[in-house]
C-alpha positions as CSV (number, residue, x, y, z in Angstrom):
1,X,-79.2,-56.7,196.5
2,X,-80.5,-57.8,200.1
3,X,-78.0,-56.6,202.8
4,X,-77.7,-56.9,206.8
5,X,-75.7,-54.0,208.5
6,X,-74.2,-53.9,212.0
7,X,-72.2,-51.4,214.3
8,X,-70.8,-52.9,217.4
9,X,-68.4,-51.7,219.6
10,X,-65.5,-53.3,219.1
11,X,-62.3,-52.6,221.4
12,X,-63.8,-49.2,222.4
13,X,-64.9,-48.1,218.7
14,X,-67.9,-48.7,217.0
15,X,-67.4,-50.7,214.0
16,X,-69.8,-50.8,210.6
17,X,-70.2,-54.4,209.4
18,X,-72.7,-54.8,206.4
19,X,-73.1,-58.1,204.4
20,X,-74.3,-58.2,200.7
21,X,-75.6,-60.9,198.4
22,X,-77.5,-62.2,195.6
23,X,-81.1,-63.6,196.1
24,X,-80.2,-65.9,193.6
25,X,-76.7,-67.4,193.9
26,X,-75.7,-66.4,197.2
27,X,-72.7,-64.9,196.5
28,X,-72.0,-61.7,198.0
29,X,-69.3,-59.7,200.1
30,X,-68.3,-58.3,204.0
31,X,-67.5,-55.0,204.3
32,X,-66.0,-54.4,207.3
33,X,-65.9,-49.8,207.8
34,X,-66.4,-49.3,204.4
35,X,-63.6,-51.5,202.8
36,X,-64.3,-55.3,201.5
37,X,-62.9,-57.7,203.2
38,X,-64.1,-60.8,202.3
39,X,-66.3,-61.7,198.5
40,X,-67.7,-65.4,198.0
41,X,-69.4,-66.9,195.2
42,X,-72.4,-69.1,195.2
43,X,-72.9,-71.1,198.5
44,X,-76.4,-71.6,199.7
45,X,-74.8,-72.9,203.4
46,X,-70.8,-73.8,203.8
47,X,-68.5,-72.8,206.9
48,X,-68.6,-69.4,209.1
49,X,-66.8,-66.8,207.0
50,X,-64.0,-65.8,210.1
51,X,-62.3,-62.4,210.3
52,X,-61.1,-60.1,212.8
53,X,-62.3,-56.9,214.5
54,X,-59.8,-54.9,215.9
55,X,-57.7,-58.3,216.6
56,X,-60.9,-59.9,217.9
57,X,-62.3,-62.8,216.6
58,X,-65.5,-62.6,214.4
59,X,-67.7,-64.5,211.7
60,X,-70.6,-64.4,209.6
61,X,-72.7,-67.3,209.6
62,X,-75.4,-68.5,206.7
63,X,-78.6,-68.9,207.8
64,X,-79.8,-70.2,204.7
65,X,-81.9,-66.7,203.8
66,X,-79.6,-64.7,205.8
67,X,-76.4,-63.6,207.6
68,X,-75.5,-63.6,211.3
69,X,-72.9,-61.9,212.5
70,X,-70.9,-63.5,215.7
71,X,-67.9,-61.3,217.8
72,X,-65.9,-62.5,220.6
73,X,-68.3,-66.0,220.2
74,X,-71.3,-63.6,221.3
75,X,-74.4,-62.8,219.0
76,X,-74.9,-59.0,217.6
77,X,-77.8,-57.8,217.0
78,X,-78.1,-56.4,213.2
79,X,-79.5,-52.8,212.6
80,X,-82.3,-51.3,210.7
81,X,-81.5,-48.7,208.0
């Protein structure tokens, strides 16, 4: 299952964000320290899945063959395992 993984530092701790899916239907799940926080099923595009971090604002955006992850409105770079 393809993932993307992220730690920022969120409120003065850093935070692991990793994002699972299917290849195939696109449904998948954020997993936000080790605990899911959000699952979805199939959707090839749709709307920013929103959360919070530590009361900040955050989402995950579709980018048709992948996942971006926004905090605070600002870009974070993912991570390589």
């Amino acid at each position: 299952m393809p993932h993307r993984m992220w730690r920022p530092n969120v409120g003065g701790a850093h935070h692991t964000i990793v994002v699972r899916w299917s290849p195939w239907a696109f449904d998948g799940e954020l997993v936000l320290d080790g605990t899911v926080i959000k699952t979805w099923g199939s959707r090839i595009s749709g709307p920013d899945i929103d959360f919070q971090i530590e009361g900040h604002p955050a989402f995950i955006r579709n980018t048709l063959t992948d996942f971006d992850l926004f905090v605070d409105g600002e870009k974070v770079a993912s991570i390589k395992e």
